[in-house]
VOLUMZA-338431 format. One line per field, with one value per residue (C-alpha): residue number from 1; residue in three letters; x, y, z. Coordinates in nm, 2 decimals, decimal comma. Last residue first. Layout:
N
i = [NUM;...];
aa = [ALA;...];
east = [X;...];
north = [Y;...];
up = [Z;...];
//
This chain:
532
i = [532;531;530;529;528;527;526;525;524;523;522;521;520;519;518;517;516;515;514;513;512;511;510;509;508;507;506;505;504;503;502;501;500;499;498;497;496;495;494;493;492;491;490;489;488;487;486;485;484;483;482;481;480;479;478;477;476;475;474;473;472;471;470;469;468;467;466;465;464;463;462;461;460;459;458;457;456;455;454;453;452;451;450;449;448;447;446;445;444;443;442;441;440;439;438;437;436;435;434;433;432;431;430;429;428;427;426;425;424;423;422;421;420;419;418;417;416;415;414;413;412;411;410;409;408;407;406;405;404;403;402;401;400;399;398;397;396;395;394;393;392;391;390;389;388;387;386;385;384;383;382;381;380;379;378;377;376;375;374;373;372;371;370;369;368;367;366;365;364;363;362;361;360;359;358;357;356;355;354;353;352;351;350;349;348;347;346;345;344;343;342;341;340;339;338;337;336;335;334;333;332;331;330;329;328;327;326;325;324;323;322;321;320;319;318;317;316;315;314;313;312;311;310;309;308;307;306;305;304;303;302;301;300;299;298;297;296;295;294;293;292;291;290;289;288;287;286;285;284;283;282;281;280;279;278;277;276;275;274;273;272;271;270;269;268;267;266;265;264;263;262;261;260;259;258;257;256;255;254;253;252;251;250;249;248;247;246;245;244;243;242;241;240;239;238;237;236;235;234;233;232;231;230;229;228;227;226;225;224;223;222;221;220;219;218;217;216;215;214;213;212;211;210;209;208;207;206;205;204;203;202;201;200;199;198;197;196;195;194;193;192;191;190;189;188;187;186;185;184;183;182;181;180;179;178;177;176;175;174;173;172;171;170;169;168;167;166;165;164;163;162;161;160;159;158;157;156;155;154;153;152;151;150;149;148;147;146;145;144;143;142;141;140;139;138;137;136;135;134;133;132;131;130;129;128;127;126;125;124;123;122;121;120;119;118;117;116;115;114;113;112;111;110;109;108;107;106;105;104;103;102;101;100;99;98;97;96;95;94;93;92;91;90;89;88;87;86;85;84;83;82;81;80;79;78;77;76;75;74;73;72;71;70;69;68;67;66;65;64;63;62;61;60;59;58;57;56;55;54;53;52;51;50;49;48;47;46;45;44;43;42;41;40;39;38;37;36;35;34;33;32;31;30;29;28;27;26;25;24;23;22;21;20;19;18;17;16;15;14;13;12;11;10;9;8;7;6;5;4;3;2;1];
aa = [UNK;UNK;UNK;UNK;UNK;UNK;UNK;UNK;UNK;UNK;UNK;UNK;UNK;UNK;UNK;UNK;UNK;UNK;UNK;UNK;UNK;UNK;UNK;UNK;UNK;UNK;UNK;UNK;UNK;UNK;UNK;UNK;UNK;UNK;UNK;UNK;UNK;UNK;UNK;UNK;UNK;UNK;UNK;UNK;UNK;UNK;UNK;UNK;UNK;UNK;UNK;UNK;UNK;UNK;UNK;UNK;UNK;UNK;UNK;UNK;UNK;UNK;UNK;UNK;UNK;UNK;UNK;UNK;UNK;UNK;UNK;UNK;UNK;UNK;UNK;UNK;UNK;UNK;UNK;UNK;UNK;UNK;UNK;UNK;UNK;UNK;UNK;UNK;UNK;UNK;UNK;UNK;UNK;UNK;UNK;UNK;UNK;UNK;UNK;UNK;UNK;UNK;UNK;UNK;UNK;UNK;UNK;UNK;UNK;UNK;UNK;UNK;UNK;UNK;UNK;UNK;UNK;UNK;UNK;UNK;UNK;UNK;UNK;UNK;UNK;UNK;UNK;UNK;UNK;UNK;UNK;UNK;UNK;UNK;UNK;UNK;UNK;UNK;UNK;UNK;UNK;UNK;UNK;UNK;UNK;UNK;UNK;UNK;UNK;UNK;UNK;UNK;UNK;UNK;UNK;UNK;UNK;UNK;UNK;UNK;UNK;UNK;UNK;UNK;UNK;UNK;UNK;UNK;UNK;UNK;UNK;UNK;UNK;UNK;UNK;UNK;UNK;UNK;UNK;UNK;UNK;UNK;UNK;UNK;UNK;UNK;UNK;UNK;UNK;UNK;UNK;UNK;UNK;UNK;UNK;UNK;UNK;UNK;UNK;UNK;UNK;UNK;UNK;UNK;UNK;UNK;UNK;UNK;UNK;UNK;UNK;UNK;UNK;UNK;UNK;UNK;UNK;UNK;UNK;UNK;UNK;UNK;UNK;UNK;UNK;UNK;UNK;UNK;UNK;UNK;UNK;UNK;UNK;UNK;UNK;UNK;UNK;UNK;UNK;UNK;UNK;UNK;UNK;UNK;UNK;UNK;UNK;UNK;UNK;UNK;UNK;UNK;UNK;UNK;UNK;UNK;UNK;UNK;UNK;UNK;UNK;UNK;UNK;UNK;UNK;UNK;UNK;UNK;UNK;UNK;UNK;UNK;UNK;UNK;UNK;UNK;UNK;UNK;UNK;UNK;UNK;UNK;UNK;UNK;UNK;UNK;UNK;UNK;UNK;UNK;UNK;UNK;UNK;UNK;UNK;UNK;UNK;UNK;UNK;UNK;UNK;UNK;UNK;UNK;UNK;UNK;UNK;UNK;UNK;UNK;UNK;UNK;UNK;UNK;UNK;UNK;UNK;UNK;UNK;UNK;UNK;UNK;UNK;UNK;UNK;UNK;UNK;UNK;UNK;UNK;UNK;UNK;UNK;UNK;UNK;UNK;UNK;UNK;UNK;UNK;UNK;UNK;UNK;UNK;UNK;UNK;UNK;UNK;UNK;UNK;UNK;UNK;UNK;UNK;UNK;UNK;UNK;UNK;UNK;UNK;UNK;UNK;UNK;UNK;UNK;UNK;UNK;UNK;UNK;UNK;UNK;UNK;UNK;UNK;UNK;UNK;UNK;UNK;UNK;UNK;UNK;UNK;UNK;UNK;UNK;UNK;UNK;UNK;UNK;UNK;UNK;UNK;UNK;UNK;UNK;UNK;UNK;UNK;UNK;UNK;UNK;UNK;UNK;UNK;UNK;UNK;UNK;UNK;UNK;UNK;UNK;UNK;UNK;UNK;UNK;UNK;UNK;UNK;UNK;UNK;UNK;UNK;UNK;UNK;UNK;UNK;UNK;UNK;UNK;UNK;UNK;UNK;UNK;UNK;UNK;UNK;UNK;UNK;UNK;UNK;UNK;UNK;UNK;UNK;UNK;UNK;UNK;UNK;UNK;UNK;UNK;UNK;UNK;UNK;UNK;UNK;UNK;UNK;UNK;UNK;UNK;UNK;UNK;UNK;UNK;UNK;UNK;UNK;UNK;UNK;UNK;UNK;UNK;UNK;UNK;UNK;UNK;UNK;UNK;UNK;UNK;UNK;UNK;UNK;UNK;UNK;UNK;UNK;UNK;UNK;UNK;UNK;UNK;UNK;UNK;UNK;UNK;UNK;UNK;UNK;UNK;UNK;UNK;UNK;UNK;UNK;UNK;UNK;UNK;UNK;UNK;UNK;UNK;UNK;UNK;UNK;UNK;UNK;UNK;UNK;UNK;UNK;UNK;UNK;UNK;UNK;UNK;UNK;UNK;UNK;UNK;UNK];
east = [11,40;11,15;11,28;11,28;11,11;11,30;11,22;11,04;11,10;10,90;10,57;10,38;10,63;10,57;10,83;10,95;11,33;11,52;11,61;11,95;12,12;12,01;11,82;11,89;11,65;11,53;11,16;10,95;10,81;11,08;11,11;10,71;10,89;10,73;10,38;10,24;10,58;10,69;11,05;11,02;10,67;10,57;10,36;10,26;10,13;9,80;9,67;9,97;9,86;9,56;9,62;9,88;9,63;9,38;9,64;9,74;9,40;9,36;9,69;9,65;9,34;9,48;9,80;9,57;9,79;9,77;9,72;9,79;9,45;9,59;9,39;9,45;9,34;9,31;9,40;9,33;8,96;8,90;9,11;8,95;8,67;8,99;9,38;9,56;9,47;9,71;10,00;10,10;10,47;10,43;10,79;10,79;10,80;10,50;10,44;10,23;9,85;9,60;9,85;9,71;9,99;10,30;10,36;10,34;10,51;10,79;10,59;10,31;10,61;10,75;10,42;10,44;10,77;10,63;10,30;10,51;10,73;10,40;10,49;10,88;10,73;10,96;10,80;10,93;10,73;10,92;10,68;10,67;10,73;10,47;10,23;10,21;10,07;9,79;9,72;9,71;9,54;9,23;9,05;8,96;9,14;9,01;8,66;8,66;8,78;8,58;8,25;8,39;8,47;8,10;7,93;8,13;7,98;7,66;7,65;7,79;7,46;7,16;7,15;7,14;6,85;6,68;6,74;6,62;6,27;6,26;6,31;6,06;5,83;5,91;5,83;5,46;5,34;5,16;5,29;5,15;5,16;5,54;5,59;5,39;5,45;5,75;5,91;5,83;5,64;5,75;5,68;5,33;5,13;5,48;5,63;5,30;5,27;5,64;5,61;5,27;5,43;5,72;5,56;5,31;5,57;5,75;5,46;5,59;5,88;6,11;6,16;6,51;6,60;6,61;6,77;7,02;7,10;7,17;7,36;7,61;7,62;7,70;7,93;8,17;8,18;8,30;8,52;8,65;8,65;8,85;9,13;9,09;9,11;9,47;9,60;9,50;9,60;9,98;9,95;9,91;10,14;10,41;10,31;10,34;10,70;10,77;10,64;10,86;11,20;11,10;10,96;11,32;11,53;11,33;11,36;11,72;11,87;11,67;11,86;12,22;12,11;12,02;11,72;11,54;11,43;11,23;11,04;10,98;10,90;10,59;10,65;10,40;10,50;10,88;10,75;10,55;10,88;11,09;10,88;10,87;11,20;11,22;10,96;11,09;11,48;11,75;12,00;11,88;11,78;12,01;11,97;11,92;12,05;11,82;11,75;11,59;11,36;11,25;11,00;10,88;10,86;10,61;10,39;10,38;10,28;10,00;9,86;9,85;9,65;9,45;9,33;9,30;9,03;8,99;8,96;9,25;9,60;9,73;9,98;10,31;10,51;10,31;10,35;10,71;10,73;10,62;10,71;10,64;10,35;10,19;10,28;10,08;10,04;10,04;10,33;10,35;10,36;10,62;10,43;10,64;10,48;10,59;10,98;11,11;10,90;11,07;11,37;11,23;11,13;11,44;11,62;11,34;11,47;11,80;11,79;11,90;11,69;11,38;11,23;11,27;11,56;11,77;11,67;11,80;12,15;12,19;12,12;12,41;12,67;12,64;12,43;12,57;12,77;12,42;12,26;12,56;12,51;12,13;12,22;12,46;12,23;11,94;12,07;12,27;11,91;11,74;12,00;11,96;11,62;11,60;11,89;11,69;11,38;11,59;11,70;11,34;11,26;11,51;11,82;11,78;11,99;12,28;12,29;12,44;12,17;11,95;12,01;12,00;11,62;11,54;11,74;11,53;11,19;11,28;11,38;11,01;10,88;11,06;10,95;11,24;11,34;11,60;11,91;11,74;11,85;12,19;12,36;12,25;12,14;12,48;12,59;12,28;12,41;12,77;12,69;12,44;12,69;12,96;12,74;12,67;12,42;12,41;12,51;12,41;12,53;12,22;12,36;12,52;12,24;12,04;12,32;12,34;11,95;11,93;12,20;12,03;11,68;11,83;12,01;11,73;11,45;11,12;11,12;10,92;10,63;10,34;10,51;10,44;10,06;10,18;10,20;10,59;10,64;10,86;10,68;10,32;10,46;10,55;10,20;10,04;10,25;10,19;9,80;9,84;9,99;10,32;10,34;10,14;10,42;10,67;10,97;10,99;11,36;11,52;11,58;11,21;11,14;11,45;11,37;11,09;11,17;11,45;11,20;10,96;11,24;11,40;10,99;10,93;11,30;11,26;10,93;10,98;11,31;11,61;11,90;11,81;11,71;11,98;12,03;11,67;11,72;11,98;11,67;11,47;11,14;10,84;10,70;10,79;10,64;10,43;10,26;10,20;10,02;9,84;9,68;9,72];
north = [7,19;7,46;7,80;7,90;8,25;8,49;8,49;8,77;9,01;9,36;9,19;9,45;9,70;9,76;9,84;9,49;9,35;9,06;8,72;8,57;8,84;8,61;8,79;9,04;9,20;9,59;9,59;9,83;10,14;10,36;10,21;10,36;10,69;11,00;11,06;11,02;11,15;11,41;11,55;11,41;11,37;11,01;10,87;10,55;10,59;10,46;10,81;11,00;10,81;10,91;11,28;11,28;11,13;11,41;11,69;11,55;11,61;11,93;12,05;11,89;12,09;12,39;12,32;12,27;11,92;11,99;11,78;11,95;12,08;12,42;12,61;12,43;12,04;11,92;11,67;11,74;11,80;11,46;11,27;11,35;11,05;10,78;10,92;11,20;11,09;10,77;10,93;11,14;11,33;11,68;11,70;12,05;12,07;12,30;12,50;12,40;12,50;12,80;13,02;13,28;13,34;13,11;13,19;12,77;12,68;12,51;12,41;12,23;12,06;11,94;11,80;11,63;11,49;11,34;11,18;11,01;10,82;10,71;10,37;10,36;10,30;10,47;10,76;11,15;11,44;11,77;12,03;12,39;12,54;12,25;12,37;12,72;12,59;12,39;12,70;12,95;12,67;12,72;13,01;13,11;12,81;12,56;12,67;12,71;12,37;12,18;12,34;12,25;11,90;11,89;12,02;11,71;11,47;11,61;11,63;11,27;11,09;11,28;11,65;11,75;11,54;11,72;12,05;11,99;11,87;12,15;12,39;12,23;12,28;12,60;12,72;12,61;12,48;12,22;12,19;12,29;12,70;12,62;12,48;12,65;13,09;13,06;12,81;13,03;12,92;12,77;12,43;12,49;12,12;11,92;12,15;12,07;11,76;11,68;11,90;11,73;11,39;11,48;11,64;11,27;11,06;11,31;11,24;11,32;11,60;11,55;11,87;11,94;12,29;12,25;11,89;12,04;12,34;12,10;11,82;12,06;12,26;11,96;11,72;12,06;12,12;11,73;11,76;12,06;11,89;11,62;11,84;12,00;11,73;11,55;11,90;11,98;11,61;11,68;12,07;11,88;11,65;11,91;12,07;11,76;11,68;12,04;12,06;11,76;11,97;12,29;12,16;11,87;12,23;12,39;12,16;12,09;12,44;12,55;12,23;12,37;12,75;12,62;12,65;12,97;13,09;12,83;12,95;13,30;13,13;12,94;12,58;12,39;12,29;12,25;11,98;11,77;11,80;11,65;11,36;11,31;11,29;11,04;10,85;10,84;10,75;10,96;10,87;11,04;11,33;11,63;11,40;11,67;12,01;12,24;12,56;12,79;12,96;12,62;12,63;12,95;12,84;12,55;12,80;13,02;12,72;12,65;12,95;12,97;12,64;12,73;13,05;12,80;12,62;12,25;12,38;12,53;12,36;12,40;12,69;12,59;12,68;13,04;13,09;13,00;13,29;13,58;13,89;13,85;13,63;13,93;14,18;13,96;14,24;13,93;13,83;14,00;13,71;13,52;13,18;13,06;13,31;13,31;13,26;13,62;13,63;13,35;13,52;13,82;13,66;13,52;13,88;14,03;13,73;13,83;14,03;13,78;13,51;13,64;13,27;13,19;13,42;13,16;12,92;13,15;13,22;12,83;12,78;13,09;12,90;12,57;12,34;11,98;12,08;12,15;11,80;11,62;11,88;11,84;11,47;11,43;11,70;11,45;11,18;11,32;11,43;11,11;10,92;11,15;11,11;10,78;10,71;10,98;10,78;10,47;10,65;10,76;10,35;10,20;10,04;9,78;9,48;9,43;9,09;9,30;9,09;9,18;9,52;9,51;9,47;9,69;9,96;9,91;9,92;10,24;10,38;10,25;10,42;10,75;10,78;10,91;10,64;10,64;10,80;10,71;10,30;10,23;10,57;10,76;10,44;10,34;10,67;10,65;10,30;10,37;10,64;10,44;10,16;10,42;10,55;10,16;9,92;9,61;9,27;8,98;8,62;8,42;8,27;8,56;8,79;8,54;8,53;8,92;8,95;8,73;8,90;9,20;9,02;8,92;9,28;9,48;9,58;9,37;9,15;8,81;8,79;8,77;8,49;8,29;8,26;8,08;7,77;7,62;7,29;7,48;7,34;7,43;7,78;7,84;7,78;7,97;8,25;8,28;8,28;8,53;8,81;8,94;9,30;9,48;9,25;9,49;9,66;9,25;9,20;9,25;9,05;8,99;8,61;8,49;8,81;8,67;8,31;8,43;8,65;8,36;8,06;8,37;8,47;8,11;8,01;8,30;8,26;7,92;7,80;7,80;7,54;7,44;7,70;7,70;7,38;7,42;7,59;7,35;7,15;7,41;7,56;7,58;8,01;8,07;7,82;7,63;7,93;8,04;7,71;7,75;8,10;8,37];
up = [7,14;7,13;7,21;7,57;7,63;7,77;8,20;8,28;8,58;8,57;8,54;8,76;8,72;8,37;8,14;8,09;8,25;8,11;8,27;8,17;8,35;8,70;8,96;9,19;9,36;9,38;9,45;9,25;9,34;9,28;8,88;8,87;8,86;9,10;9,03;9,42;9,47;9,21;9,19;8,80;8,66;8,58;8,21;8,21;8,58;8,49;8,56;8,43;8,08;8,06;8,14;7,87;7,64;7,73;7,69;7,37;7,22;7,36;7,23;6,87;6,84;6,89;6,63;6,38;6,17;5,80;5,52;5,18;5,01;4,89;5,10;5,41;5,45;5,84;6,06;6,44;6,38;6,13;6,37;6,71;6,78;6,71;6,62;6,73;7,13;7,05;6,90;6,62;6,63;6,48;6,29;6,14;5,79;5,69;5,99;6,29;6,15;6,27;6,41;6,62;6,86;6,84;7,24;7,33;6,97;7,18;7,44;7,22;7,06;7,39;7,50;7,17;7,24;7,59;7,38;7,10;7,43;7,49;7,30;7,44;7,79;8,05;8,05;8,14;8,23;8,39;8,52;8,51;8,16;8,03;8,32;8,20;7,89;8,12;8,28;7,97;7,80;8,06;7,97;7,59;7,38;7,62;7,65;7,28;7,21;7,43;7,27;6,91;7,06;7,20;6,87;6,69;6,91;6,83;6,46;6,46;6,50;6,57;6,66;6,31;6,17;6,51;6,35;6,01;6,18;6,42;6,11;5,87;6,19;6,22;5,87;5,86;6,19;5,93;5,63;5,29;5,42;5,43;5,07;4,82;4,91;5,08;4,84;4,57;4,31;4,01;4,08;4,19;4,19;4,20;4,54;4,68;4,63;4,74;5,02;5,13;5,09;5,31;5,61;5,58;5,62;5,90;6,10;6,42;6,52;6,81;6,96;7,09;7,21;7,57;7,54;7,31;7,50;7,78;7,67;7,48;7,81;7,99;7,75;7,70;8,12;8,11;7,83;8,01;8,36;8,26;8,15;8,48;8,68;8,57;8,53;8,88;9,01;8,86;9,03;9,31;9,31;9,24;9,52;9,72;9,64;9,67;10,01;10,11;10,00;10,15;10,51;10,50;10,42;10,68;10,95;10,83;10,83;11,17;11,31;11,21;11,30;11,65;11,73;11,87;11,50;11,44;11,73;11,58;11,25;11,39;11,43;11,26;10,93;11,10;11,26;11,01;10,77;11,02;11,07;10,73;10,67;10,94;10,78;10,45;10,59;10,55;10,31;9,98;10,20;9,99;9,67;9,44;9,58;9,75;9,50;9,75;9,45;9,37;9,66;9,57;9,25;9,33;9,50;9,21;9,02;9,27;9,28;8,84;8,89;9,19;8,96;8,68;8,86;9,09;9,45;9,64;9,73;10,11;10,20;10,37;10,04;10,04;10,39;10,39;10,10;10,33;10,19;9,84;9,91;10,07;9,83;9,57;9,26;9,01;8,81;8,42;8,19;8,07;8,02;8,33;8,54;8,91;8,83;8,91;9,21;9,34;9,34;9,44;9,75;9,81;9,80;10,02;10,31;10,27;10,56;10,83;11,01;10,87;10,88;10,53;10,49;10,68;10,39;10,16;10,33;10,33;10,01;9,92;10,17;9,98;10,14;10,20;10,55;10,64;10,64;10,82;11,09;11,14;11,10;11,36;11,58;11,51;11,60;11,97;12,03;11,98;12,20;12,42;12,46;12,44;12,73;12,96;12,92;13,03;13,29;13,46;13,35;13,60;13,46;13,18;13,32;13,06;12,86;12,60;12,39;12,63;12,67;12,28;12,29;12,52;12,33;12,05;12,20;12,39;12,05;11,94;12,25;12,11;11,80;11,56;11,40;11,13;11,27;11,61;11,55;11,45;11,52;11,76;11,99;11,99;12,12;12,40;12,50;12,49;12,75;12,94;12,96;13,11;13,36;13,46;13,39;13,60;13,47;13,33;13,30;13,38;13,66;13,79;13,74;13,96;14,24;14,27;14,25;14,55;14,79;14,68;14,81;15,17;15,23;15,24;15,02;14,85;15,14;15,11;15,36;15,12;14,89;15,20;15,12;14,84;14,98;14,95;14,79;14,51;14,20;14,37;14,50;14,12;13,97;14,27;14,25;13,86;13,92;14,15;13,88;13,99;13,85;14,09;14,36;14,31;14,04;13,87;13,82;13,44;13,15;13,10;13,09;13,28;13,51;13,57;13,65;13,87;14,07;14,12;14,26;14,48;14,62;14,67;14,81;15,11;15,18;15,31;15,25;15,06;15,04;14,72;14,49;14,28;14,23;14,10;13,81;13,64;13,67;13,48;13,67;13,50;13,46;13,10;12,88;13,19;13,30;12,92;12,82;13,11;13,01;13,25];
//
């Protein structure tokens, strides 16, 4: 032990010494040692293990006593109760009783296990107030038994606390989860009923029909729509039980999630052996969570698949146009000859004068056409046609899908364009072929209308009034909306990882003089002074 230590905890007080007078031998070096320690600790050392020799030496020296002696001092008897009596009655302690332990374990319950279920921070706890009780802890087998009490008198408060918030038709649903009565096919149903938000025909899925906590415990698949449509299904199963907003408001994150960790991986025949009360909150903290997360993951599939349509666009694009690209020399010369030629035999047919003049004939006028086309905005706009298809042909019934699913909200007034063109797209969702949104309709423009995209989202019909093509105007707003989740402009109610920036910031009070901005980062500005 360092000195500093040995002379912080291990000197002996003058008030100390009074005490120890009258003592001798090994008598006064093991009294003078154990009420040093349990100054330090609150409680007596359990044997000599915990006595290292350097503290020994550094009290024998103060006591005039060699430390040798310490080696004779009884650990049982009358001599050393007679010593912890006088040393708790110094320092104002006392021993734990029955009744202690019983107002311990209740106090426990409710200011430290309703929020903390790991045990050796309980123990931590409940060490703590011992001292303040000034209360001896009582042997570590009880102190166990005082944790886990504790934690079990918490979690049956909250387990009944949680319940009395279901209404009886929740309730019944969760049961079903775990086949606890037969209403389990009814919930299934349910959820079936909500599987296709488009309005299409569920999938033939008899296994996700009878076992719907599989579904809500099942992990995402790769980026694709299948995962897409999977994870929607998913999502309504979750919905299906219909928990009330704000069921855990009061719980703590990380007791939620402890709960939520446990009933993942308790198999439905052990759920089953609990309590109904405790079955109720497993599950209802298993559903609750996994939507969180679902809804997550569908955010991070939208997020990925719009980027991977511009990305699959940019490849093929790229690659046709690198296999068919062949940069033609001498285009001086390819011109000259045309010119001649075309000037010697100007009635001739083009056939006949201007492709034997060149050399490669008719292909190389081709190559040479073609690589005029593959320069400047020819290529960007070959991409966007690309993206376009690809999006009209397999992934817009995913991303439509998503509109019926999820809930986007901002709290920036400049994307607010970008939420009420997701509504549009929604509305006109099952339009069929329509080229153009109909004459009158309010299509709101916002960042992605404008830029690379503007000539393709705007458009002249027949009668050469400026119309908005209502597939374009989907991809487009797709891509800002996948912008804007990504610097959290845009949030997705009953999300986590895209829940509302607002959660994130610190609550403090400040004077009303000072004004709030959108962004969390600065949310707290004082209003500028004007000049005096």
């Amino acid at each position: 032990m360092h000195i500093d230590d040995l002379v912080e905890h291990w000197t002996i007080l003058d008030e100390e010494r009074d005490l120890i007078a009258g003592k001798r031998d090994a008598t006064r070096l093991g009294f003078a040692i154990l009420l040093k320690f349990y100054t330090q600790h609150g409680r007596f050392p359990r044997g000599r293990s915990e006595l290292p020799d350097d503290v020994v030496e550094h009290v024998a020296k103060q006591v005039r006593v060699p430390a040798s002696e310490f080696g004779f001092y009884e650990w049982s008897g009358s001599t050393i109760e007679y010593h912890r009596h006088q040393i708790r009655t110094h320092l104002g302690f006392r021993i734990c009783t029955t009744e202690d332990a019983t107002k311990l374990a209740v106090w426990l319950a409710e200011e430290v296990a309703h929020a903390e279920r790991r045990p050796e921070r309980v123990r931590e706890e409940l060490l703590k107030h011992l001292r303040e009780e000034r209360i001896e802890p009582p042997a570590p087998g009880r102190i166990s038994r005082i944790v886990a009490s504790a934690l079990h008198n918490a979690e049956v408060a909250w387990s009944v606390r949680i319940a009395s918030r279901l209404s009886s038709e929740t309730t019944q649903r969760i049961y079903a989860l775990v086949g606890i009565d037969d209403a389990s096919r009814a919930v299934a149903e349910g959820a079936g009923d909500r599987q296709e938000p488009t309005g299409e025909a569920p999938a033939e899925d008899d296994d996700i029909d009878s076992d719907l906590l599989a579904l809500i415990k099942s992990a995402p698949g790769n980026v694709s729509l299948e995962s897409m449509m999977t994870e929607i299904r998913k999502l309504a199963a979750a919905r299906s039980i219909e928990l009330p907003s704000g069921l855990f408001a009061d719980v703590a994150p990380k007791v939620l999630a402890a709960w939520r960790a446990r009933a993942a991986v308790e198999a439905p025949s052990h759920m089953r052996t609990h309590p109904r009360e405790l079955t109720v909150l497993l599950l209802a903290a298993l559903v609750q969570e996994r939507e969180r997360e679902i809804t997550d993951a569908l955010v991070e599939l939208l997020i990925a698949t719009v980027h991977r349509i511009k990305a699959r666009a940019d490849s093929k694009v790229t690659k046709e146009l690198i296999n068919a690209f062949k940069r033609v020399t001498g285009k001086e010369n390819i011109l000259f000859k045309v010119a001649d030629a075309a000037l010697n035999q100007p009635d001739d047919s083009v056939r006949q004068v201007i492709f034997p003049a060149v050399s490669g004939g008719e292909q190389t006028l081709r190559d040479l056409v073609h690589e005029f086309k593959i320069e400047g905005p020819a290529y960007r706009t070959t991409v966007q046609t690309t993206l376009r298809a690809s999006y009209t042909n397999h992934y817009r019934r995913g991303l439509i899908a998503l509109l019926d699913t999820l809930e986007f909200r901002s709290n920036n007034t400049a994307f607010q364009p970008v939420i009420e063109a997701l509504g549009l797209i929604r509305r006109y969702a099952k339009a069929g072929n329509t080229t153009y949104y109909p004459r009158g309709e309010v299509v709101p423009e916002h960042r992605g209308t404008a830029g690379d995209w503007e000539d393709l989202v705007f458009k002249k019909d027949k009668r050469g009034r400026r119309r908005v093509v209502r597939m374009v105007y989907e991809i487009v707003t797709f891509q800002a909306l996948r912008e804007a989740l990504r610097c959290k402009e845009i949030w997705v109610v009953s999300a986590h990882s895209f829940r509302d920036p607002e959660e994130d910031c610190p609550r403090i009070s400040l004077p009303a003089a000072w004004r709030t901005t959108p962004n969390c980062a600065s949310r707290w500005t004082r209003p500028t002074s004007s000049p005096s």
